[in-house]
C-alpha positions as CSV (number, residue, x, y, z in Angstrom):
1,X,204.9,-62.8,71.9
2,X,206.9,-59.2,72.0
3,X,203.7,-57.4,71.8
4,X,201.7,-59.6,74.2
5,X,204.4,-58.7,76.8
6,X,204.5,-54.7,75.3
7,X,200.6,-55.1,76.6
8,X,201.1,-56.6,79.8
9,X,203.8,-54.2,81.1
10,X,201.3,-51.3,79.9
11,X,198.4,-53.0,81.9
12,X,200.7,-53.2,84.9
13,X,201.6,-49.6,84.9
14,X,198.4,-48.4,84.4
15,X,197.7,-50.2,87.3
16,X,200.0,-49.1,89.5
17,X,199.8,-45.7,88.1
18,X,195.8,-45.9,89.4
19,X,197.0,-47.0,92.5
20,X,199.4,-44.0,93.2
21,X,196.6,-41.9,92.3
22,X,194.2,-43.3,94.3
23,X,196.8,-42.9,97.3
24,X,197.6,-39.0,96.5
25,X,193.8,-38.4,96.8
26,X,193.7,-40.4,100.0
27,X,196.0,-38.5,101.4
28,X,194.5,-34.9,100.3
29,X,191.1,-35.8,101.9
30,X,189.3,-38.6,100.1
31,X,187.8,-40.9,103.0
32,X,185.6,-43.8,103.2
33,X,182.6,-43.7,105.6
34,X,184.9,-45.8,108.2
35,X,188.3,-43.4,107.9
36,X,185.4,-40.2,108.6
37,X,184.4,-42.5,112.2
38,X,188.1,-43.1,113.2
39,X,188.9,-39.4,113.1
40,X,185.9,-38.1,114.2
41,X,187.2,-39.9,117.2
42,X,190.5,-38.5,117.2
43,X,189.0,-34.8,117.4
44,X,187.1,-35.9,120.6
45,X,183.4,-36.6,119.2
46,X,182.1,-39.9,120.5
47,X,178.6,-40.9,120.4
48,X,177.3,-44.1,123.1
49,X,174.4,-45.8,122.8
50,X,172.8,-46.4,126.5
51,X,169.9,-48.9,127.6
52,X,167.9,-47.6,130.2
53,X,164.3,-49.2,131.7
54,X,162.1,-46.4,133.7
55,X,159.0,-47.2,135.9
56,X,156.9,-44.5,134.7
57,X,157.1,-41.8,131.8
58,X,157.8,-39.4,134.3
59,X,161.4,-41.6,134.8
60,X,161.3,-41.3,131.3
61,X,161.6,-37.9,130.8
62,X,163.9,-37.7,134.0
63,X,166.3,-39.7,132.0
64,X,166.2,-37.8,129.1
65,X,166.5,-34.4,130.5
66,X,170.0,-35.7,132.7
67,X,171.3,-37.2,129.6
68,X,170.3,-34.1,127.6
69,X,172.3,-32.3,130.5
70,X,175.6,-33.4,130.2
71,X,174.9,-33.8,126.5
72,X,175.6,-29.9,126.7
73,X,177.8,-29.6,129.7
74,X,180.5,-32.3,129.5
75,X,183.7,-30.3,127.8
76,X,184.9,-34.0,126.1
77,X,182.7,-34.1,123.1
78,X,180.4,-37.1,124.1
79,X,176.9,-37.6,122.7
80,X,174.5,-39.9,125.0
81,X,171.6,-41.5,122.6
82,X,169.4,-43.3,125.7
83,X,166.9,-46.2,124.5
84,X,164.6,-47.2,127.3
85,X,163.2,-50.8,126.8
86,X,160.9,-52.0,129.8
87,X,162.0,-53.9,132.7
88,X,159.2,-56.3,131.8
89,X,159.2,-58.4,135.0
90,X,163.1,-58.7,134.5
91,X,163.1,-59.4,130.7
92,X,165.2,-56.6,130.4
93,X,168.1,-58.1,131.4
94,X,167.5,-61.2,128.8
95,X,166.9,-58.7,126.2
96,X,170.2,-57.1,127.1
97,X,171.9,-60.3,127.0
98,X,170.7,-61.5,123.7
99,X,171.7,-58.5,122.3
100,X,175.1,-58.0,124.0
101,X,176.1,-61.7,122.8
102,X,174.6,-61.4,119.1
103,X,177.3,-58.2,118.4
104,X,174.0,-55.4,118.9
105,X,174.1,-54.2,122.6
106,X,174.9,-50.8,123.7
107,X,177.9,-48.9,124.9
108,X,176.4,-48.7,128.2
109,X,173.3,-49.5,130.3
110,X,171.6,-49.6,133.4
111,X,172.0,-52.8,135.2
112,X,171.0,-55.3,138.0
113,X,173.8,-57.2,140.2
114,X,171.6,-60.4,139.8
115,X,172.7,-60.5,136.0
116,X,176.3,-60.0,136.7
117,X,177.3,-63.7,136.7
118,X,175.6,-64.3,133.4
119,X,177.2,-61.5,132.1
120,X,181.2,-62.0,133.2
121,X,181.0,-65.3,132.3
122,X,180.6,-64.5,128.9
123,X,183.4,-61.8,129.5
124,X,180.7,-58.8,128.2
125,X,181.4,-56.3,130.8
126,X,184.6,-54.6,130.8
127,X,186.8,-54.9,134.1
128,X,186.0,-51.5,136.1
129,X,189.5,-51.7,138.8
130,X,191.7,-49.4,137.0
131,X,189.1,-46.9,136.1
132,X,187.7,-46.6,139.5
133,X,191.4,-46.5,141.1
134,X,192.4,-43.3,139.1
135,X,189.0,-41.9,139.7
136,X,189.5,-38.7,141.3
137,X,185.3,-39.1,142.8
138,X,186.6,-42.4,144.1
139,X,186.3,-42.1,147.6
140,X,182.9,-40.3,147.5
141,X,181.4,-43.7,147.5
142,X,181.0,-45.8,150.3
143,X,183.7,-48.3,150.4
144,X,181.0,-51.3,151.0
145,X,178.8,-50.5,147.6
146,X,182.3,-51.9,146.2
147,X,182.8,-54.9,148.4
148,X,179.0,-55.5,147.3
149,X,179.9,-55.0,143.5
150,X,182.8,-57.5,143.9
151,X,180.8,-60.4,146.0
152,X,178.1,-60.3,142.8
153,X,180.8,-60.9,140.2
154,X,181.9,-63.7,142.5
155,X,185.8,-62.5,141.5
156,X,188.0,-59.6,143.5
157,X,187.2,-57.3,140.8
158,X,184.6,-54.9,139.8
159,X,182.1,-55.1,137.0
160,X,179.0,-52.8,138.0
161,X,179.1,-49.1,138.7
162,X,177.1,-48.3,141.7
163,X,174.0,-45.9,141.3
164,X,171.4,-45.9,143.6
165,X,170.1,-48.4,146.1
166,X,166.7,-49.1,148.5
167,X,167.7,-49.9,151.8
168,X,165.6,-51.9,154.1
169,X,165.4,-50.6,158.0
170,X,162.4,-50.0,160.8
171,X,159.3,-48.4,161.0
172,X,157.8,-47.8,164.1
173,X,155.5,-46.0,165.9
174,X,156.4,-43.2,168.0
175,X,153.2,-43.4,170.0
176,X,153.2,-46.8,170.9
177,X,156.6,-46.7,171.7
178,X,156.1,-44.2,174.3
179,X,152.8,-45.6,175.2
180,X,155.2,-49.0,176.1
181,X,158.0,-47.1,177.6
182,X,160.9,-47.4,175.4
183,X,163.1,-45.8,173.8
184,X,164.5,-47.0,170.4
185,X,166.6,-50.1,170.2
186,X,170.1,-49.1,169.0
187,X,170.9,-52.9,169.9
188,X,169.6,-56.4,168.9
189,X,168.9,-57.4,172.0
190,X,167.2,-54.6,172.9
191,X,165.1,-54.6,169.5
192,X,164.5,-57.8,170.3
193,X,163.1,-56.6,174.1
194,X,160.6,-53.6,172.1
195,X,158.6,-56.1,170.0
196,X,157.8,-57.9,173.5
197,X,157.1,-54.4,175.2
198,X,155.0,-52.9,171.9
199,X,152.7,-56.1,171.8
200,X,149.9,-55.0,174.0
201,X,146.2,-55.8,175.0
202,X,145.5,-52.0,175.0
203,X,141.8,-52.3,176.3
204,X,142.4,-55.4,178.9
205,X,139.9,-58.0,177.1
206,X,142.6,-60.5,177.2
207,X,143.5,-60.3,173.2
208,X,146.4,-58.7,171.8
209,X,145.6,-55.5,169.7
210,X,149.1,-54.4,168.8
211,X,151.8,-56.8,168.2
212,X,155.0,-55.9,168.3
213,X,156.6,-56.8,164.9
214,X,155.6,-57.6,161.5
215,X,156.8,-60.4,160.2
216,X,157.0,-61.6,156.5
217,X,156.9,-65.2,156.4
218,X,155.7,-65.5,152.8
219,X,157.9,-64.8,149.8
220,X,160.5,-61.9,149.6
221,X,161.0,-62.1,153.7
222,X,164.4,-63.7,153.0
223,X,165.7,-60.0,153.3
224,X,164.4,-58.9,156.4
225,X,165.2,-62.3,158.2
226,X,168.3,-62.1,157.3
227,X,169.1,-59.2,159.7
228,X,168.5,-61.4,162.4
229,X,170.9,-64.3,160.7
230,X,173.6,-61.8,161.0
231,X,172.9,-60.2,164.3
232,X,173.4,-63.2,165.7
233,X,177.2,-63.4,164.0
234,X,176.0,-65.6,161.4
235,X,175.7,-65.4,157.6
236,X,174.1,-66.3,154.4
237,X,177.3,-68.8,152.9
238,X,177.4,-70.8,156.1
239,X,173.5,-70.8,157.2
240,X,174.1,-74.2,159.2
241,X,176.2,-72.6,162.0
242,X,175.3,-72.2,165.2
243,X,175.3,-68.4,165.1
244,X,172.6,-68.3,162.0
245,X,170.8,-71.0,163.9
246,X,170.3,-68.9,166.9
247,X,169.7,-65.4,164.9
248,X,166.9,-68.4,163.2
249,X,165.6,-69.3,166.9
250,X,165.0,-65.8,167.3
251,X,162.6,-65.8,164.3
252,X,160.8,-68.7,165.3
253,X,160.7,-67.5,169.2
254,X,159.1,-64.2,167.7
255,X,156.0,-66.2,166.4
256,X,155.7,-69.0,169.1
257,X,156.0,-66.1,171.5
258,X,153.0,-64.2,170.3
259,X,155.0,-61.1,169.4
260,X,153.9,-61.2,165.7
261,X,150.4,-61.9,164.2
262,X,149.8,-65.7,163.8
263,X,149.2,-65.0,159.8
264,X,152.9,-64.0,160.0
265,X,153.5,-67.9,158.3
266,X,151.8,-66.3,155.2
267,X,152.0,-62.6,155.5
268,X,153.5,-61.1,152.2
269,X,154.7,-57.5,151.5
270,X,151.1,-55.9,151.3
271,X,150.0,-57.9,154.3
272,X,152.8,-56.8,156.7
273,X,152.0,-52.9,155.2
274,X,148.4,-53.4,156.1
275,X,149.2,-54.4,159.4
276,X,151.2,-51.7,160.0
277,X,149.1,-48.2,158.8
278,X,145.7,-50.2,160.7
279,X,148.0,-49.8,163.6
280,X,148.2,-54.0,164.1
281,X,151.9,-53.6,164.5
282,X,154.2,-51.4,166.2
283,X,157.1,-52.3,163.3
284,X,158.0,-53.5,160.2
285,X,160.3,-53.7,157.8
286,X,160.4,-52.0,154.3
287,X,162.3,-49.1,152.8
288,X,161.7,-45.4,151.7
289,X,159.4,-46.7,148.4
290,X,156.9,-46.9,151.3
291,X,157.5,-43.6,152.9
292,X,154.9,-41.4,151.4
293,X,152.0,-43.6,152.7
294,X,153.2,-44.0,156.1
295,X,153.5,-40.2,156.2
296,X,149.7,-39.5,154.9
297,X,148.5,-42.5,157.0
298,X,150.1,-41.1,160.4
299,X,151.5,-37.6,160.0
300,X,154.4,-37.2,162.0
301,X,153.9,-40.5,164.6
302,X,155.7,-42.5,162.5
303,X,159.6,-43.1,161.7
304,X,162.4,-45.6,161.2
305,X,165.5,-46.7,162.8
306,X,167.8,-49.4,161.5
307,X,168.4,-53.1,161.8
308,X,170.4,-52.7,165.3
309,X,173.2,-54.9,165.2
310,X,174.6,-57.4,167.3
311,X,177.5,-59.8,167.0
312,X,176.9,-58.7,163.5
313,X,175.2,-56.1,161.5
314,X,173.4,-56.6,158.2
315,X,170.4,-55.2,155.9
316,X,168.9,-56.2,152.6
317,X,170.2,-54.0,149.9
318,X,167.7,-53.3,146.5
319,X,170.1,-52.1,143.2
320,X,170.0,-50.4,140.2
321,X,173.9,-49.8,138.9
322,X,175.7,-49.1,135.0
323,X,177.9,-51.7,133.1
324,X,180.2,-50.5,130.2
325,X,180.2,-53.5,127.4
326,X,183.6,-54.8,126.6
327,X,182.3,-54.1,123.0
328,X,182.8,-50.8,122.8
329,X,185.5,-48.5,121.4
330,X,184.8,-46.1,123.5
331,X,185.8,-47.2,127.4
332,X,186.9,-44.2,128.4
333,X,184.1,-41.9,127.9
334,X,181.6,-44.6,128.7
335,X,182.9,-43.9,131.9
336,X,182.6,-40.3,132.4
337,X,178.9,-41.1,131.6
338,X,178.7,-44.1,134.3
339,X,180.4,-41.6,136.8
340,X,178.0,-39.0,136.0
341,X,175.3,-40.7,137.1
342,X,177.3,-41.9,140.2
343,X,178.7,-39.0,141.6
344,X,178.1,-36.1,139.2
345,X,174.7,-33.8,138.8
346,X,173.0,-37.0,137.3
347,X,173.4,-38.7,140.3
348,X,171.4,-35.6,142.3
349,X,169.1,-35.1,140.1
350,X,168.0,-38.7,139.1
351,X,167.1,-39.5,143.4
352,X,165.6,-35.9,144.3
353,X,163.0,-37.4,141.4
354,X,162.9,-40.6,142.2
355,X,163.2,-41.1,146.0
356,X,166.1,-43.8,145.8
357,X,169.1,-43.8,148.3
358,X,172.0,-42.1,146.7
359,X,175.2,-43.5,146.8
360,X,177.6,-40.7,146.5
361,X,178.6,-38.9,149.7
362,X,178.2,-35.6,148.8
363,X,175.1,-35.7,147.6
364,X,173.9,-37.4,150.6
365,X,174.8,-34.4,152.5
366,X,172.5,-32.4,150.7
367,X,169.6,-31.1,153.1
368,X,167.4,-32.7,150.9
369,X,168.3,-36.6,152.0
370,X,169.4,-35.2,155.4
371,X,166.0,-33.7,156.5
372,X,164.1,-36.7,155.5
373,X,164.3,-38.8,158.1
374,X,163.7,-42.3,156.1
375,X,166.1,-41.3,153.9
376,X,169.1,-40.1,156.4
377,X,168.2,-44.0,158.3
378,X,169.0,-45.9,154.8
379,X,172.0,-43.4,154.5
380,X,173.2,-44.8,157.7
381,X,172.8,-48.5,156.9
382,X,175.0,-48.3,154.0
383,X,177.9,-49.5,155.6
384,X,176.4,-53.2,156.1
385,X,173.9,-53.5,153.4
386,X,174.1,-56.1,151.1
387,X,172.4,-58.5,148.8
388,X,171.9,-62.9,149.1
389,X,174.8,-64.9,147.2
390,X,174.1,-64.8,143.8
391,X,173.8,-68.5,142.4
392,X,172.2,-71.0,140.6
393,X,169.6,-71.5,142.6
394,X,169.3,-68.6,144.6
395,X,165.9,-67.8,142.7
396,X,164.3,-71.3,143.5
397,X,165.5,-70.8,147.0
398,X,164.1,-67.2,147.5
399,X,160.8,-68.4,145.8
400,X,160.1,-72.2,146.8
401,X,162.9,-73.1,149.9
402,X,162.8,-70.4,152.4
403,X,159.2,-69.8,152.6
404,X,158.2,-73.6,152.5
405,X,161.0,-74.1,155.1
406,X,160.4,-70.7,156.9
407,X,156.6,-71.7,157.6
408,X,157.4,-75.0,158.5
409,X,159.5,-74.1,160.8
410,X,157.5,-71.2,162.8
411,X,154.7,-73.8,162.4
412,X,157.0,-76.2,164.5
413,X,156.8,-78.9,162.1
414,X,161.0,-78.8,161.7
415,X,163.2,-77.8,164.1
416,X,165.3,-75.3,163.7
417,X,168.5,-77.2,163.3
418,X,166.8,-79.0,160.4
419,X,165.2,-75.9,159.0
420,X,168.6,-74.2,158.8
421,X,170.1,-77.5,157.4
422,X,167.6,-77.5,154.5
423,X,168.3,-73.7,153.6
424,X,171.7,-74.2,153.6
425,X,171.6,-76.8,151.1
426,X,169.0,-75.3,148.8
427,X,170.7,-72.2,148.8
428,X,174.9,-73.4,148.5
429,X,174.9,-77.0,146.9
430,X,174.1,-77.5,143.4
């Protein structure tokens, strides 16, 4: 029994004897593969994964030439590795999800404000307030990109960093304008006075040649109606009030009127363009994606004011932000990338390429954005752009509810109390 225990205290102090060892090497520079990550992270060196979708290779490369920028100019040590997966009709963002919820999402990636619910409900997105207060580029972005980031989340806080935008306003046509007499509306009412004036029967046969307007009546002309909604004081969570009604009688007193072509019930985005370069219409309603055609189609009689404003003032906003997953370790330098591409060179450089609407002030400014007049007009409708309520059915109601609705009511089949009814609870009851 004496030598049994003689054996056992051996075995123990061998034991601890390897242990010791094993802790004197530890501490001279033996690591594991883990204690080599942690500090490689304490000397500064962080590498973030970001997800990215481009329209074209030539985005491609864009991205990957501003990521291999402030690869080599930021002074903090941080690595972007972009991975561009295709937007795919939207699949993006339910790729993103998937991947974000199954523990294999990125750091960071570009984002839509449509996914933000999905996303924050699942508590994926880390909480951007604090960052953005001690930001010293804060300010350099227009106060209502925020209020617009906050109203997506559907909480007081902020989830999405803002990027770049597509801004809906007015072309027109110079010519006709001074052909009719006007000047440019910088009012509602008076826009509402130069679609009357700019329809015309230019050769006297008794058949108008030029309306005055070109309204989309067919899916995806929920954004520009909406201007009229809010001009009239009215708005998209309360569409059965007697302000949106009457911005809504407008609409419908457009059509009836005879100040819009009669195929306006079915008109989609390529239909109201056509109109507009064949010279059918005097105005329309798009943003600076169609700038380049206008400009070969007409030279220099053609340009763009925005959505005058009334009681109220609004214009349909298009999006592409950054998010920062809750998931990973490295927050902080996540968002020196995010605010890169917000206010930094990344920001200038990605929409001089690309044509979008940038959202930092300064590089606004630049001649660039302020010689182009399409660009300077979506500048100035910052301040009151924003998006439709983002809910449960706001997809159904943008594809099925407001054009059914919308065509029955410029076809005077509803009225518009009941019209505005109808779209008020498609779009904010369950």
């Amino acid at each position: 029994m004496k030598k049994i225990t003689s054996l056992l205290v051996l075995f123990i102090l061998s034991m601890v004897l390897m242990a010791c060892t094993a802790s004197i090497n530890s501490s001279e520079g033996t690591t594991t593969d883990e204690d080599n990550s942690n500090e490689s992270d304490s000397d500064g060196e962080v590498t973030l994964n970001y997800w990215y979708w481009a329209d074209n290779s030539e985005y491609s490369q864009l991205m990957q030439d501003i990521i291999t920028e402030f690869n080599e100019t930021n002074d903090k040590g941080i690595t972007v590795v972009g991975e561009e997966y295709p937007w795919d009709g939207g699949g993006y963002s339910d790729t993103l999800f998937t991947a974000a919820m199954g523990g294999g999402g990125p750091d960071v990636a570009a984002f839509k404000l449509t996914a933000t619910p999905l996303f924050t409900a699942n508590n994926l997105l880390v909480n951007l307030d604090q960052f953005i207060n001690d930001w010293e580029d804060k300010d350099d972005i227009e106060e209502n990109l925020y209020d617009v980031m906050r109203d997506a989340s559907g909480t007081d806080s902020i989830y999405v960093m803002p990027w770049n935008t597509q801004i809906l306003y007015v072309y027109y046509r110079p010519s006709i304008f001074e052909e009719a007499g006007i000047e440019v509306p910088t009012t509602y009412e008076e826009f509402l006075k130069a679609v009357e004036k700019t329809t015309m029967d230019t050769d006297g046969d008794g058949t108008t040649d030029i309306y005055g307007f070109g309204m989309r009546g067919a899916t995806g002309g929920h954004e520009p109606w909406g201007s009229f909604i809010y001009a009239r004081g009215g708005n998209f969570e309360d569409l059965s009030s007697e302000e949106a009604k009457q911005g809504m009688q407008d609409f419908v007193d457009l059509y009836s009127g005879g100040f819009v072509p009669p195929t306006a019930t079915t008109d989609g985005f390529n239909e109201i363009i056509a109109n507009f370069k064949s010279g059918r219409t005097a105005m329309t309603i798009h943003h600076t994606g169609s700038a380049a055609e206008m400009i070969e189609t007409f030279g220099e009689d053609v340009s763009a004011f925005p959505f005058p404003g009334g009681e109220g003032q609004w214009t349909s906003m298009g999006d592409t932000n950054n998010v920062i997953f809750e998931s990973t370790e490295h927050k902080e330098a996540a968002f020196e990338w995010v605010s890169y591409l917000a206010t930094g060179k990344g920001q200038e450089d990605w929409n001089v390429a690309t044509g979008n609407v940038p959202v930092s002030k300064t590089v606004q400014e630049l001649d660039f954005f302020q010689d182009d007049d399409f660009m300077r007009v979506s500048i100035e409708s910052m301040p009151y752009a924003g998006i439709v309520p983002i809910k449960d059915t706001t997809t159904e109601w943008i594809n099925v509810a407001w054009p059914n609705t919308i065509s029955s009511a410029l076809l005077g089949d509803q009225s518009v109390e009941e019209a505005m009814d109808s779209l008020q609870k498609a779009l904010n009851e369950k």
